[in-house]
N, C-alpha and C positions, 0 to 999 in steps of 0.2 A: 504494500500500500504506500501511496505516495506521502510524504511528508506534507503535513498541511503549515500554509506560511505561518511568520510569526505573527503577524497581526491579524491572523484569522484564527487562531487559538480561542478556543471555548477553555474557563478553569481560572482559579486564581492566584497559581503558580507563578512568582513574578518573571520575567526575563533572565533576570540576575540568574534566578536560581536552574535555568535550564540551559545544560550543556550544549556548546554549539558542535551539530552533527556535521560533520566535514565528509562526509561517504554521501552524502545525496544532496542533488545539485538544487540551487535554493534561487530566487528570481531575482533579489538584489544585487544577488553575490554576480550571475551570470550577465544582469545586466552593469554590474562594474565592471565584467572583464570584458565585455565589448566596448564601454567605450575611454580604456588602458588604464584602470584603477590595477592595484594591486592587492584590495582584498576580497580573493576569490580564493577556492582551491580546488584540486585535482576534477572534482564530479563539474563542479562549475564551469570548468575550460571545456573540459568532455562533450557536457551538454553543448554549450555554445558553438565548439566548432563543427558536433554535427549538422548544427542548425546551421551555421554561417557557410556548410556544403551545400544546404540545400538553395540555401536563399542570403548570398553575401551582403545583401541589401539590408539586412537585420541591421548591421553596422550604424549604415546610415539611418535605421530609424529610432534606435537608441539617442545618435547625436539628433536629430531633428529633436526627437522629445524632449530632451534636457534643454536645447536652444530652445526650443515654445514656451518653459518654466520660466527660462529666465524674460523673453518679453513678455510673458504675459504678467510676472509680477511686473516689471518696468512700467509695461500698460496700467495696469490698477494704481500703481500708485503715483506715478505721474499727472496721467488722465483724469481717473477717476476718485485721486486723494485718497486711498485706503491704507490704514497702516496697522492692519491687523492680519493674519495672517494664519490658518490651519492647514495645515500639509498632513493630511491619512496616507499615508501607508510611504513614508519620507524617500525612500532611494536612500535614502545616506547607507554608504560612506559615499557613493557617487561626487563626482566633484559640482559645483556651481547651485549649491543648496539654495532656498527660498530666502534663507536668512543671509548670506552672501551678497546674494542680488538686491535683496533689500536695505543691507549698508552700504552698496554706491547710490542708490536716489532716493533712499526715505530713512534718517538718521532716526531712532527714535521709535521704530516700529516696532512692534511685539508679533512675533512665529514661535506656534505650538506645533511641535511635529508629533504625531501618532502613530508607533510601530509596540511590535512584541513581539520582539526577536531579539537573542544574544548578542547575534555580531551590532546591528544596531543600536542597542545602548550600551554601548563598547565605543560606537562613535559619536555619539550621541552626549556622553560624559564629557567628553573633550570637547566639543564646541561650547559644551554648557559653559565651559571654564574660562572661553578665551571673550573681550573684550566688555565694554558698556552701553558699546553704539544701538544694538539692536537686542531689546530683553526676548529672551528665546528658551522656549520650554522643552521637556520631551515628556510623555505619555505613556506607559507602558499598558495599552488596551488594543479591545477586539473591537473590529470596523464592526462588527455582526452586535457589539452594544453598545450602541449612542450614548444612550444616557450615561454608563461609566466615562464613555468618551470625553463627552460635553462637559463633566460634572469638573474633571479633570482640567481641559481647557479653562474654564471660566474662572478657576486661579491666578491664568497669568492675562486673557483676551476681556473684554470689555461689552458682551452682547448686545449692550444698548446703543452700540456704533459699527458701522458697517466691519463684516468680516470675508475676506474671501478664502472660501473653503477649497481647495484643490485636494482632488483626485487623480493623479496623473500615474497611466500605468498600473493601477489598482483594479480597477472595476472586471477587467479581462478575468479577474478569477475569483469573480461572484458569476456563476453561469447561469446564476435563476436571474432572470430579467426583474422579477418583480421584487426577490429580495434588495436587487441594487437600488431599485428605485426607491423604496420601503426605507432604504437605509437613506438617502440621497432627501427625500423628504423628512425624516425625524433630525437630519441635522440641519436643512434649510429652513426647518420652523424654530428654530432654536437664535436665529441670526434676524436682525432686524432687515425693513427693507433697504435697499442701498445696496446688500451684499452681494457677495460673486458668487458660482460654483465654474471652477477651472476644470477641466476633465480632459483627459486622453487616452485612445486606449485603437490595441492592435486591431487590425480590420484585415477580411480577406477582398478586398472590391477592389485594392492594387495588388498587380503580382498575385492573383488569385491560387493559381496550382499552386507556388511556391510556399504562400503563406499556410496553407492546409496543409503544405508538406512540414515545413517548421513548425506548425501548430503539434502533430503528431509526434514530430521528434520530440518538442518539447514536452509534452505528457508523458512519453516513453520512458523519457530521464530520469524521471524520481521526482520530477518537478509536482508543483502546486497545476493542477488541470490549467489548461487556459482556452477560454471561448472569445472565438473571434467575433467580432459584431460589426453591421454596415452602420451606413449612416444616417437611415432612418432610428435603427435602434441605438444610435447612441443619441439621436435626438430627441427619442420618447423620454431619455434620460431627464431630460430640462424641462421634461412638461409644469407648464405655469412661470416659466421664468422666460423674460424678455433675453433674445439673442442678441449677444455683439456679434457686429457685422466683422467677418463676412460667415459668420454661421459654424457648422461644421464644416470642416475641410480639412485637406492634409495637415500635417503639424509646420511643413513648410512653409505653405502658405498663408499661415496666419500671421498678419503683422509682418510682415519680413522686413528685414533691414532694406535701406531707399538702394543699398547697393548689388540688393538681391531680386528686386523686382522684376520678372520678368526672366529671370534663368534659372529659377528653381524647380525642380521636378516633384512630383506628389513620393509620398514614399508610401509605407503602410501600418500608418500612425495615425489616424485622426484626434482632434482635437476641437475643442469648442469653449466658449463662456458663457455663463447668463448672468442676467443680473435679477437681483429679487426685486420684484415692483415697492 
């Protein structure tokens, strides 16, 4: 049976207390070693480089992802003055985290990250440690309980002023539709209107065969299941919440830099915002 992620853990077993399994490939880990972190191991390369036989374009849609985190916090907080901040299911250790991004353009901002895994609050400990620019929490909870989630955040975030909630990368391994939405709405009731919800997540509509093939590989490995979703279903995601333009789309093409306009290729990442009315 496949290892279920750390922040999908049912139990109250903290992180601290549960040994990190280095024999089966894990989605953070694999997604750091695509794009050239070093904490991964043996299972994690494993996995990755079968997938990267099937479909080298993976590469590329790991970096897109992480470049979409970093405009779209740039976006909310530039644009749209937010300086609050929830990140479910963090990436960390990956490089160019939410709280990064948000001490080059909003000094002063507060990011709760939410994971429940080992190697995570292993990294998680260290950022807590380092500066004053941006107050920055971490979570040791399951996306699958909001309210422990929430109850957590609302320590270090501010409910009664806009928060944008990011998902990125997470959702792919919730496969019941309605539980993501279920979950997607108990924390968007929780935020006043103003907020965001950020989300990204794998799709098979680019590079169809390839992505079903890397899908497969990917479950084979040990991993956490992963369901691919188009871009209607990841748009049923946002019901009730006003779209920034330009909508769903690749992760490329949102927001791209003025010097990418016009020569960026879709990958098979999509991405989206809303905002709560």
């Amino acid at each position: 049976m496949s290892e279920t992620p750390g922040w999908m853990r049912v139990g109250s077993e903290p992180a601290a207390a549960r040994a990190i399994d280095t024999s089966v490939a894990h989605p953070a880990r694999i997604w750091d070693y695509w794009l050239g972190g070093k904490d991964n191991f043996a299972a994690d390369r494993d996995t990755g480089d079968q997938i990267l036989a099937a479909i080298p374009a993976m590469v590329d849609n790991a970096r897109a992802d992480r470049a979409f985190l970093g405009r779209a916090v740039r976006y909310l907080a530039v644009e749209e003055g937010v300086r609050q901040f929830l990140d479910i299911g963090t990436g960390i250790p990956a490089a160019g985290n939410t709280h990064e991004v948000a001490r080059e353009v909003a000094p002063g901002a507060r990011v709760v990250y939410v994971d429940n895994d080992p190697v995570v609050l292993t990294h998680a400990r260290a950022l807590l440690a380092g500066g004053d620019d941006v107050t920055t929490d971490y979570i040791d909870a399951d996306l699958r309980e909001p309210e422990h989630m929430l109850a957590g955040a609302a320590r270090t975030l501010d409910f009664g002023s806009p928060v944008a909630v990011m998902l990125l990368g997470v959702l792919e391994f919730v496969p019941d539709a309605e539980q993501a939405r279920s979950i997607i709405t108990q924390v968007m009731e929780a935020v006043p209107g103003g907020s965001f919800l950020v989300v990204s997540h794998s799709t098979n509509e680019v590079h169809r065969e390839a992505m079903e093939e890397a899908a497969r590989l990917w479950n084979e490995g040990g991993s956490t299941p992963l369901t691919l979703r188009d871009a209607a279903g990841l748009r049923d995601l946002f019901g009730g919440l006003e779209p920034v333009e330009p909508g769903v789309v690749s992760c490329t093409l949102w927001h791209p830099d003025e010097a990418e306009v016009g020569t960026v290729a879709p990958v098979a990442q999509y991405c989206g915002v809303g905002r709560k009315p």
